[in-house]
TORLO-502693 format. One record per residue: chain; residue in three letters; x, y, z of N, C-alpha, C in turn. Coordinates in nm, 4 decimals, always signed. Layout:
BEGIN
<site kette="A" rest="ala" n_x="X" n_y="Y" n_z="Z" ca_x="X" ca_y="Y" ca_z="Z" c_x="X" c_y="Y" c_z="Z"/>
...
end
This chain:
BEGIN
<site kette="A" rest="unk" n_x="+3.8122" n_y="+9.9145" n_z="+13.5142" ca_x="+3.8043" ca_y="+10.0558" ca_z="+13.5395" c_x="+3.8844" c_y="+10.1320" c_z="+13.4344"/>
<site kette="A" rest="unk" n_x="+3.8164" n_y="+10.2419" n_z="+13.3717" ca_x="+3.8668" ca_y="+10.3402" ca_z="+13.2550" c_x="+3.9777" c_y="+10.3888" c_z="+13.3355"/>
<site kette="A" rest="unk" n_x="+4.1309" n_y="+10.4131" n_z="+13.2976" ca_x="+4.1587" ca_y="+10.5410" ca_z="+13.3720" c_x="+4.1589" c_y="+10.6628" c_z="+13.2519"/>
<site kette="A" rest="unk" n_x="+4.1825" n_y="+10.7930" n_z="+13.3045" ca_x="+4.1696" ca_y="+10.9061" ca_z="+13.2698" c_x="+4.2932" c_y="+10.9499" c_z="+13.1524"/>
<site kette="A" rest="unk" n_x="+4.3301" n_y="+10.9667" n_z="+13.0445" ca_x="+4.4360" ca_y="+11.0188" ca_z="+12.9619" c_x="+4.3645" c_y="+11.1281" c_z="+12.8847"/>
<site kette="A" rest="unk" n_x="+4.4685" n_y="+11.2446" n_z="+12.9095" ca_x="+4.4291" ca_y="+11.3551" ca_z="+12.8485" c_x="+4.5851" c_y="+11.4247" c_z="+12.8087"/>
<site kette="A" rest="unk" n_x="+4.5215" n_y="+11.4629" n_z="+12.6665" ca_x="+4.6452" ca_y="+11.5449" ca_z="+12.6168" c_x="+4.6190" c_y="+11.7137" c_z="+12.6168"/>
<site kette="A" rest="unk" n_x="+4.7265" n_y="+11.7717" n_z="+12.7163" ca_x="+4.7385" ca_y="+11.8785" ca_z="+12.7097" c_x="+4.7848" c_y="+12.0004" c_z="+12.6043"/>
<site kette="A" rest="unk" n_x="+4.8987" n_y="+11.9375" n_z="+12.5077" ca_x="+4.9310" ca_y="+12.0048" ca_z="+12.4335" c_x="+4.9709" c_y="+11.9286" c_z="+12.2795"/>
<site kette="A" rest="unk" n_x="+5.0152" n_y="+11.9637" n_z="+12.2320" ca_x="+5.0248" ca_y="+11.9345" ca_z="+12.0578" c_x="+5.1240" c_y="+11.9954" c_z="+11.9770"/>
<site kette="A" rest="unk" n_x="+5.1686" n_y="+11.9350" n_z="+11.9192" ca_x="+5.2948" ca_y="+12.0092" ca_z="+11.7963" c_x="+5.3591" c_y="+11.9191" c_z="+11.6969"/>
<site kette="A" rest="unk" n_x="+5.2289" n_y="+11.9268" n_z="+11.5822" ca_x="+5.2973" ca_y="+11.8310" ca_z="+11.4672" c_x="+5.3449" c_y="+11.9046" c_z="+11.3620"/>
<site kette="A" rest="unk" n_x="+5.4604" n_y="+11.8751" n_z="+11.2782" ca_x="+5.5328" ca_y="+11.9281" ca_z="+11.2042" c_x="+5.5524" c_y="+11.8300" c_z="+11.0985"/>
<site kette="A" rest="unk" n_x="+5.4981" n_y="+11.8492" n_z="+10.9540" ca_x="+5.4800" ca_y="+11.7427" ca_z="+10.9075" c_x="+5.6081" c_y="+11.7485" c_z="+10.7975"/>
<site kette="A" rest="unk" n_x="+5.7117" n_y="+11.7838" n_z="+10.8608" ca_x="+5.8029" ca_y="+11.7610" ca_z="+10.7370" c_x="+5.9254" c_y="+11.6859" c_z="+10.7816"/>
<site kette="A" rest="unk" n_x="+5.9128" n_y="+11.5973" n_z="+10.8377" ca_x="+6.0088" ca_y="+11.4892" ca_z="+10.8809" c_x="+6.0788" c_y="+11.5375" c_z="+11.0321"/>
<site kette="A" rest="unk" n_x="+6.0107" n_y="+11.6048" n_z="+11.0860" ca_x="+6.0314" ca_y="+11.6815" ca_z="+11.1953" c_x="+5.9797" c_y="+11.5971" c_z="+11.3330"/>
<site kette="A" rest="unk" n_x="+6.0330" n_y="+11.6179" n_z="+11.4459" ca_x="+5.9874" ca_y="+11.4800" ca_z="+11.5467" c_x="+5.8300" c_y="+11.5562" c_z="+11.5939"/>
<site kette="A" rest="unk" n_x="+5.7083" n_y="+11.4803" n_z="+11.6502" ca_x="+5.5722" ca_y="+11.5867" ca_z="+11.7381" c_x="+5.6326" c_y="+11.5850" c_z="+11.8354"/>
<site kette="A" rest="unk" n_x="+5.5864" n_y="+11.6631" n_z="+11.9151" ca_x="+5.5587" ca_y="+11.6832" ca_z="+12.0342" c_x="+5.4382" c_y="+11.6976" c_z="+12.0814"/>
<site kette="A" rest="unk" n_x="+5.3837" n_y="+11.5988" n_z="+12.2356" ca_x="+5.2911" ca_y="+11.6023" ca_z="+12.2664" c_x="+5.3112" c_y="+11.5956" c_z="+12.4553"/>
<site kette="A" rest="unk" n_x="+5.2021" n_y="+11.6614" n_z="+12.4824" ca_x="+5.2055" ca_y="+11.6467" ca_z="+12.6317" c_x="+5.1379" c_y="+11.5784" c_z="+12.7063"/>
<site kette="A" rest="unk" n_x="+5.1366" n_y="+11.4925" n_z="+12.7833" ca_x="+5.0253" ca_y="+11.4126" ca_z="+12.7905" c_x="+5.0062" c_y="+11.3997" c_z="+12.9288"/>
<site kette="A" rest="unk" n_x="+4.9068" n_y="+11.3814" n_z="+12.9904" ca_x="+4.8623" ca_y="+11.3613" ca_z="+13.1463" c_x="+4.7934" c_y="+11.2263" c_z="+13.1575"/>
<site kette="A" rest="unk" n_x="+4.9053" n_y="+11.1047" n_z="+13.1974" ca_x="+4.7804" ca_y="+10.9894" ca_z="+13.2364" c_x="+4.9326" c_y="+10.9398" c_z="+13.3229"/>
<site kette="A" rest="unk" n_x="+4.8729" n_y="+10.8226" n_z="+13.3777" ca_x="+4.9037" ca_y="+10.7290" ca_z="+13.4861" c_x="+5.0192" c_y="+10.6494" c_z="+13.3898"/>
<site kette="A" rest="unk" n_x="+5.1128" n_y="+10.6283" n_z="+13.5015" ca_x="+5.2465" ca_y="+10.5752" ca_z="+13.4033" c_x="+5.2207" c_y="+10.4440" c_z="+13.3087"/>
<site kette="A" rest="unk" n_x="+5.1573" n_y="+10.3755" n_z="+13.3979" ca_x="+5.0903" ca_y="+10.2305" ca_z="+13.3919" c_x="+5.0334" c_y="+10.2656" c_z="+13.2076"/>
<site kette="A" rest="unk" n_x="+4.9840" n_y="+10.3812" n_z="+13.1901" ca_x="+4.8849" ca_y="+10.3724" ca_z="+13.0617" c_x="+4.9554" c_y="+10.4916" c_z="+12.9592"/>
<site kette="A" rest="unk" n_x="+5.0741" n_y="+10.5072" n_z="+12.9639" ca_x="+5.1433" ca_y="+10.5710" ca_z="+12.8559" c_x="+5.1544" c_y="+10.5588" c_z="+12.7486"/>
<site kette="A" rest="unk" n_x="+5.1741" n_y="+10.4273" n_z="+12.7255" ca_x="+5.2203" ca_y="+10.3539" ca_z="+12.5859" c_x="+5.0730" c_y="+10.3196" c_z="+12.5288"/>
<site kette="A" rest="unk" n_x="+4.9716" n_y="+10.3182" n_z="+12.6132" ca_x="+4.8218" ca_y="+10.3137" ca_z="+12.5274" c_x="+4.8162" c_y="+10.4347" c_z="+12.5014"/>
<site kette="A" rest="unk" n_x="+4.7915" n_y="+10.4893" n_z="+12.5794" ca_x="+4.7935" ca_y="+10.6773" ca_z="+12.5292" c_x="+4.8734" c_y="+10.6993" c_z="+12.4121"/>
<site kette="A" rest="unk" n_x="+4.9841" n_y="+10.6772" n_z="+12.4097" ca_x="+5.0429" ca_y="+10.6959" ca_z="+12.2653" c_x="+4.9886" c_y="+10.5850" c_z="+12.1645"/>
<site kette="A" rest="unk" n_x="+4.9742" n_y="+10.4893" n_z="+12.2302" ca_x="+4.9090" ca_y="+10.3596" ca_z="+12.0362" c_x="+4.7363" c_y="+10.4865" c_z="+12.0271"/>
<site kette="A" rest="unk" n_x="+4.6826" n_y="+10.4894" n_z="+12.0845" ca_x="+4.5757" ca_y="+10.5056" ca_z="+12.0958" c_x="+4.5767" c_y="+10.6837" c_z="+11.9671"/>
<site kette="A" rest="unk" n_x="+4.6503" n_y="+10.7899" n_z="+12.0272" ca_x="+4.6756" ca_y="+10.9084" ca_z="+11.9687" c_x="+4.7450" c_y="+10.8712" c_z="+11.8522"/>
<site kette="A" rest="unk" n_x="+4.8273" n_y="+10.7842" n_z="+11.8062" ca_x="+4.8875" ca_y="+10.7462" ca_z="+11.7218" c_x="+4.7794" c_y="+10.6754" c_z="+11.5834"/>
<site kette="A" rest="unk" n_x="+4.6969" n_y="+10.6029" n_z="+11.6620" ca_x="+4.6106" ca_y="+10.5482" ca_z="+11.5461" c_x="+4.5126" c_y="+10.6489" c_z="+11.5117"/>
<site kette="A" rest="unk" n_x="+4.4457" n_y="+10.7173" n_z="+11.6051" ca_x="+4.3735" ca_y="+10.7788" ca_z="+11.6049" c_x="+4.4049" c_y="+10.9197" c_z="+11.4408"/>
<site kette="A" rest="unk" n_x="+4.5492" n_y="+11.0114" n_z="+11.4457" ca_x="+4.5939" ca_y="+11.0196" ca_z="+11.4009" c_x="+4.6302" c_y="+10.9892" c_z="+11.2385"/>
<site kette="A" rest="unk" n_x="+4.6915" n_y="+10.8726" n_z="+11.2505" ca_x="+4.6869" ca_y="+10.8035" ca_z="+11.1521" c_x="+4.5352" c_y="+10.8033" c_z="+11.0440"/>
<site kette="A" rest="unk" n_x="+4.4516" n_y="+10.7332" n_z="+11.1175" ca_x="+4.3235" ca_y="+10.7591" ca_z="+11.0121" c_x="+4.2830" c_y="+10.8991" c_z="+10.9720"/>
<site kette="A" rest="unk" n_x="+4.2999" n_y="+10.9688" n_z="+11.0591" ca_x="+4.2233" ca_y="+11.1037" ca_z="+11.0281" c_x="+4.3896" c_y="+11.1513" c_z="+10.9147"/>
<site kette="A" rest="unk" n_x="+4.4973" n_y="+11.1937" n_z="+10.9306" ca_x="+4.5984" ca_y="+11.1717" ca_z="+10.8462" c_x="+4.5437" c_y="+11.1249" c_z="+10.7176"/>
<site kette="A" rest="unk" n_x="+4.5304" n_y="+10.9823" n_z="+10.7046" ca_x="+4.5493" ca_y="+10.8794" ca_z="+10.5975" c_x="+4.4225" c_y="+10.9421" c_z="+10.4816"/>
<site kette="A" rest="unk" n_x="+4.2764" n_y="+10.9511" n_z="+10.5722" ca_x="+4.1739" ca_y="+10.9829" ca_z="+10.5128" c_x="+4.1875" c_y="+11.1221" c_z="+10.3848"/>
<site kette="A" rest="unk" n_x="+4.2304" n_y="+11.1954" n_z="+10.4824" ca_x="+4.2454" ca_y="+11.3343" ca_z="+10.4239" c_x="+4.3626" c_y="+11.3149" c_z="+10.3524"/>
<site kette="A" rest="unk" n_x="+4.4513" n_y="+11.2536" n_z="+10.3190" ca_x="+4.5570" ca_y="+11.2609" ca_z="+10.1832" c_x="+4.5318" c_y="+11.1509" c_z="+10.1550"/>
<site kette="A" rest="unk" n_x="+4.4229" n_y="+11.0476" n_z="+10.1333" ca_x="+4.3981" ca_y="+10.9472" ca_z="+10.0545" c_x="+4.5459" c_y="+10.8485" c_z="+10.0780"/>
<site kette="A" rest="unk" n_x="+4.5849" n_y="+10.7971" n_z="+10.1763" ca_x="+4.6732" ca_y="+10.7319" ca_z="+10.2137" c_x="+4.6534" c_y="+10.6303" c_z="+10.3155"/>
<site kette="A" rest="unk" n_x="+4.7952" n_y="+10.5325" n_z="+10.3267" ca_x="+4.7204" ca_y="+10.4146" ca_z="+10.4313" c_x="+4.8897" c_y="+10.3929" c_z="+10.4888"/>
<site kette="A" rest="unk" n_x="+4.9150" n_y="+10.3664" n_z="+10.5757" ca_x="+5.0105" ca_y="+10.3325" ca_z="+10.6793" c_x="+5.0532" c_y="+10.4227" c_z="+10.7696"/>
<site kette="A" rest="unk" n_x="+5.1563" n_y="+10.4062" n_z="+10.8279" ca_x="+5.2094" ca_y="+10.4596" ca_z="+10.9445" c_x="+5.2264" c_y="+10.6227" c_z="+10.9335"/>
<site kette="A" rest="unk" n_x="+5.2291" n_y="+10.7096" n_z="+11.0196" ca_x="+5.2464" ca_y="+10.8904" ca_z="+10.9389" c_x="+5.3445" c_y="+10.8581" c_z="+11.0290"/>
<site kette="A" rest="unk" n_x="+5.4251" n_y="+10.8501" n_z="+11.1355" ca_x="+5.5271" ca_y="+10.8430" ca_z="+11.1956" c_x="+5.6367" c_y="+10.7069" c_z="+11.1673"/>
<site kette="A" rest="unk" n_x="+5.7781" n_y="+10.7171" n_z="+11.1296" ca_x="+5.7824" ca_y="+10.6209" ca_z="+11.0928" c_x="+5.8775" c_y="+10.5677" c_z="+11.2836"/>
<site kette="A" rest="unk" n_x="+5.9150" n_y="+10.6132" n_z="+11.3126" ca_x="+5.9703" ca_y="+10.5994" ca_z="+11.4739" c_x="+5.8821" c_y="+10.5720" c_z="+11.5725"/>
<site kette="A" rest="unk" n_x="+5.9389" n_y="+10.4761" n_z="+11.6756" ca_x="+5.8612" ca_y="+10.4896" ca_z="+11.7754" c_x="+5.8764" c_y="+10.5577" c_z="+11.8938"/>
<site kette="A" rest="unk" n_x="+5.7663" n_y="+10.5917" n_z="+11.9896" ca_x="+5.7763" ca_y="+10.6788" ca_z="+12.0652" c_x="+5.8925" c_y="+10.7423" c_z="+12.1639"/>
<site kette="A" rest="unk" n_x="+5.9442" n_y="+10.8231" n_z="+12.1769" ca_x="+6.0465" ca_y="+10.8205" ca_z="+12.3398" c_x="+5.9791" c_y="+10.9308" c_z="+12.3998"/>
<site kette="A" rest="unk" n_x="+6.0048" n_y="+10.8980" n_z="+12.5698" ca_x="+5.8986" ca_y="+10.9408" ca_z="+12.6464" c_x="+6.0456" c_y="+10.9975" c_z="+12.7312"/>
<site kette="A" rest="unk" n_x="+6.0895" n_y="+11.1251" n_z="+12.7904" ca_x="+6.1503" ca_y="+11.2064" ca_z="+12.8214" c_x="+6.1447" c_y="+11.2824" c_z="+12.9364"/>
end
Protein backbone atom coordinates (compact mmCIF):
# COMPACT_ATOMS: atom_id res chain seq x y z
CA UNK A 1 0.00 0.00 0.00
CA UNK A 2 1.26 3.65 -1.30
CA UNK A 3 1.01 5.93 1.63
CA UNK A 4 0.29 9.59 0.92
CA UNK A 5 3.48 12.34 1.24
CA UNK A 6 2.89 15.72 0.34
CA UNK A 7 4.92 18.79 0.64
CA UNK A 8 3.29 21.78 1.75
CA UNK A 9 5.81 24.34 1.64
CA UNK A 10 9.41 25.16 0.28
CA UNK A 11 12.43 27.43 0.92
CA UNK A 12 15.67 26.85 -0.86
CA UNK A 13 18.43 29.23 -0.52
CA UNK A 14 21.18 28.33 -2.56
CA UNK A 15 24.02 29.96 -0.92
CA UNK A 16 25.12 27.64 1.74
CA UNK A 17 22.06 28.46 3.63
CA UNK A 18 20.04 25.41 5.42
CA UNK A 19 16.05 24.58 3.09
CA UNK A 20 13.34 24.49 4.63
CA UNK A 21 10.58 22.26 3.84
CA UNK A 22 7.21 21.27 5.23
CA UNK A 23 6.09 18.14 4.82
CA UNK A 24 2.80 16.09 5.58
CA UNK A 25 3.28 12.20 5.65
CA UNK A 26 3.12 9.42 8.25
CA UNK A 27 6.12 9.27 10.65
CA UNK A 28 6.87 5.74 9.51
CA UNK A 29 7.72 7.47 5.85
CA UNK A 30 9.74 10.65 6.65
CA UNK A 31 13.08 9.76 5.84
CA UNK A 32 11.68 8.43 2.28
CA UNK A 33 9.99 11.63 1.85
CA UNK A 34 13.16 13.35 2.34
CA UNK A 35 15.62 10.64 0.13
CA UNK A 36 12.88 10.81 -2.33
CA UNK A 37 12.64 15.14 -2.48
CA UNK A 38 16.25 15.06 -2.09
CA UNK A 39 17.01 13.02 -5.25
CA UNK A 40 14.40 14.24 -6.97
CA UNK A 41 16.04 17.70 -6.50
CA UNK A 42 19.29 16.79 -7.05
CA UNK A 43 18.70 15.78 -10.79
CA UNK A 44 16.62 18.56 -11.72
CA UNK A 45 19.60 20.83 -9.75
CA UNK A 46 22.46 18.82 -11.42
CA UNK A 47 20.76 18.94 -15.03
CA UNK A 48 20.31 22.61 -15.16
CA UNK A 49 24.01 23.59 -13.98
CA UNK A 50 25.50 20.70 -15.83
CA UNK A 51 26.59 19.04 -12.55
CA UNK A 52 26.53 15.62 -10.72
CA UNK A 53 26.47 14.94 -6.88
CA UNK A 54 24.94 15.83 -3.80
CA UNK A 55 23.36 19.85 -3.78
CA UNK A 56 23.04 19.42 0.02
CA UNK A 57 26.04 18.47 1.63
CA UNK A 58 24.21 17.62 5.37
CA UNK A 59 21.85 15.37 6.29
CA UNK A 60 18.44 15.93 7.17
CA UNK A 61 17.14 17.12 10.87
CA UNK A 62 13.57 16.83 11.37
CA UNK A 63 12.41 19.41 14.27
Amino acid sequence: MKKEIRQIACCLVYNGQPCHWVIKAELDQLSLAIKKINIKLAMIYNRDQNMVGHVFPDRFKSI
